[in-house]
N, C-alpha and C positions, 0 to 999 in steps of 0.2 A: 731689680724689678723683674715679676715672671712676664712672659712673652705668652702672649695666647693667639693660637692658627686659628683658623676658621675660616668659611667661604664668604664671597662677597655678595652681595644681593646682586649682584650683575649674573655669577656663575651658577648660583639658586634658581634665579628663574631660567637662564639657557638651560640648565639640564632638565628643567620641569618643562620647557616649550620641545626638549629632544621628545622625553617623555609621552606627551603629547602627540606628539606625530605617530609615535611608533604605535600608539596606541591605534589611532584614527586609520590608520594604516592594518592592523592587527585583528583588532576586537567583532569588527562584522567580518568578516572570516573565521573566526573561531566559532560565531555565533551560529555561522551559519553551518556550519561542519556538525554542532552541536544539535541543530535542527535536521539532520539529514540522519544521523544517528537515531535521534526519537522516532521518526518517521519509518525506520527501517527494523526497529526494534520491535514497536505497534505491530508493523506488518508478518516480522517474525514468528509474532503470538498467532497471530490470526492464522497465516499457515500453519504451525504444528496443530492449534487445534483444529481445524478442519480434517487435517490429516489423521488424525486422532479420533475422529467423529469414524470419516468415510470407513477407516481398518475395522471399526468396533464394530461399523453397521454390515461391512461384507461377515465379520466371523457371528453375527449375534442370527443371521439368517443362514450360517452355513451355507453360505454360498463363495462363489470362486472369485468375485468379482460384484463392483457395482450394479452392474446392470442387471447379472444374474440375482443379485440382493434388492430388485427389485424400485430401484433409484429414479426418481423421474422426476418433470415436475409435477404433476400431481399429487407426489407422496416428499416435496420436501418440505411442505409445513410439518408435518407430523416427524420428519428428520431433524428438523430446526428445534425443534420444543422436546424431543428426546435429548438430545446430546448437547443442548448450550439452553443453562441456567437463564431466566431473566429475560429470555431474546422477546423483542415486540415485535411483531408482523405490522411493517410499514402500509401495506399494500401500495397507495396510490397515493402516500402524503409526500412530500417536498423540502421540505423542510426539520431544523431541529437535529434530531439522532439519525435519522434516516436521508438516505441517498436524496441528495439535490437532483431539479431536474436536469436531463442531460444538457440543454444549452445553458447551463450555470457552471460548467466544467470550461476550463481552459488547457489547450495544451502549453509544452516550458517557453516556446515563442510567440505564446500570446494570443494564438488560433482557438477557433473553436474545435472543443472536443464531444460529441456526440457519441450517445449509443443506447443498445436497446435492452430495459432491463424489466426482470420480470421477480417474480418472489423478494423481495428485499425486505429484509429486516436489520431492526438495532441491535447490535449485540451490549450485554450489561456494561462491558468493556469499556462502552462508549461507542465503538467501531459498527459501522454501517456496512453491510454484504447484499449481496445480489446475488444468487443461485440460480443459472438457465441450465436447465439441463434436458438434452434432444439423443438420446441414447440411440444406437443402433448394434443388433448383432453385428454388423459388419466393419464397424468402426471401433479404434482404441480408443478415439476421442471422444466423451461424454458431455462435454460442454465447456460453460466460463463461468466462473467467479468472481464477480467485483466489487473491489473492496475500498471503503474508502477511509484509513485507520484510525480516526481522529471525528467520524461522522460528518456529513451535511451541515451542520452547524458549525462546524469551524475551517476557517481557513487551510491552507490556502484554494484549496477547490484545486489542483493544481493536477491535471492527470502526469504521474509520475514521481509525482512528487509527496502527496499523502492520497490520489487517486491510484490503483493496479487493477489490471484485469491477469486473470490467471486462466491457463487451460486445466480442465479436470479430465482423468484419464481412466477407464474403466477402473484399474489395479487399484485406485482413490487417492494416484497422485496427482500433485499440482504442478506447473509446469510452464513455461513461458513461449516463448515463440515457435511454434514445430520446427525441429532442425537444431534449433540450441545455440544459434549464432548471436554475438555480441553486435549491436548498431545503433551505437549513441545519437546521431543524426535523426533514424525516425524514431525511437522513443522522444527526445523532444521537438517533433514536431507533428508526431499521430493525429492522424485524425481520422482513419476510417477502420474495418476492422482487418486488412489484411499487418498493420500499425500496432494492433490493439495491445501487442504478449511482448513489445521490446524492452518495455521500462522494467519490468519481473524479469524476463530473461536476463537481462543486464547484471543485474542484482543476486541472479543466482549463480552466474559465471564470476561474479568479482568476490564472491563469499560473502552474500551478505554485507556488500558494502555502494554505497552510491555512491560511483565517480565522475558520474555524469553530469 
């Protein structure tokens, strides 16, 4: 007579209840690693093309620099609709592809995240930006950039998380906190504008990656 192995429905379901666990234990963690990635990828695009934009517009007016290339806000609708296909001038709506308003923002502990934004627009992308820009001869710093990669209409509204504010620097780079120090603490817990460049600066000192 042949002899046949095989498991018993006791040892079946114990390794499908192991299974189980590992999973429960696993799977929102991967997910969520997976979501931090898309979110910093989004954001990826958005800085090189800005930066892309700002290089094109200092050499297209043969000038040394932003400010000298005549950069302000007054002239960054006409920046906005040169250098990015599709882009919609939000002005003052709320909603949709465009920047929520600012107490619809939350910081990573739950606070309110507030701030004050001016020119915004959709980009085709889907991605929502805000461009302040207060130039001075005297300064390197030209202003902020806020992005939010994913638009106002979708979740999670979350500053740091698919919300960045970025500095822009005459030269038309982007930048995070002056100084370039790493501070997981106030990235999630920002809320006013000395806060505002930790969550981007984080993100530029760790390569591109959120560890926060």
């Amino acid at each position: 007579m042949k002899k046949f192995i095989g498991f018993t429905l006791a040892e079946v379901l114990v390794t499908l209840g192991i299974i189980g666990v590992v999973s429960a234990l696993t799977v929102p963690s991967l997910m969520n690693n997976h979501q931090k990635k898309v979110f910093v990828t989004q954001l990826h695009k958005v800085y090189n093309e800005f930066q892309q934009a700002f290089a094109q517009e200092i050499s297209d007016n043969y000038a040394v620099d932003l400010y000298e290339a005549g950069l302000n806000n007054s002239t960054v609708y006409n920046f906005m609709n040169k250098h990015f296909k599709g882009v919609v001038s939000c002005s003052y709506k709320y909603d949709g592809a465009c920047l929520k308003n600012s107490g619809s923002y939350k910081n990573m502990n739950g606070g309110s995240f507030s701030y004050t934004w001016s020119n915004s627009y959709a980009l085709a992308d889907g991605a929502a930006v805000a461009l302040y820009l207060s130039p001075s001869v005297y300064s390197t710093w030209m202003g902020t950039l806020t992005v939010d990669v994913n638009g106002g209409g979708k979740g999670p509204n979350i500053y740091g998380r698919d919300l960045f504010v970025m500095s822009v620097y005459k030269d038309g780079t982007l930048k995070g906190y002056p100084g370039g120090s790493t501070n997981y603490s106030a990235c999630k817990s920002a809320y006013s504008d000395s806060s505002y460049y930790y969550c981007f600066q984080n993100i530029l000192n760790d390569g591109w990656d959120m560890k926060y």
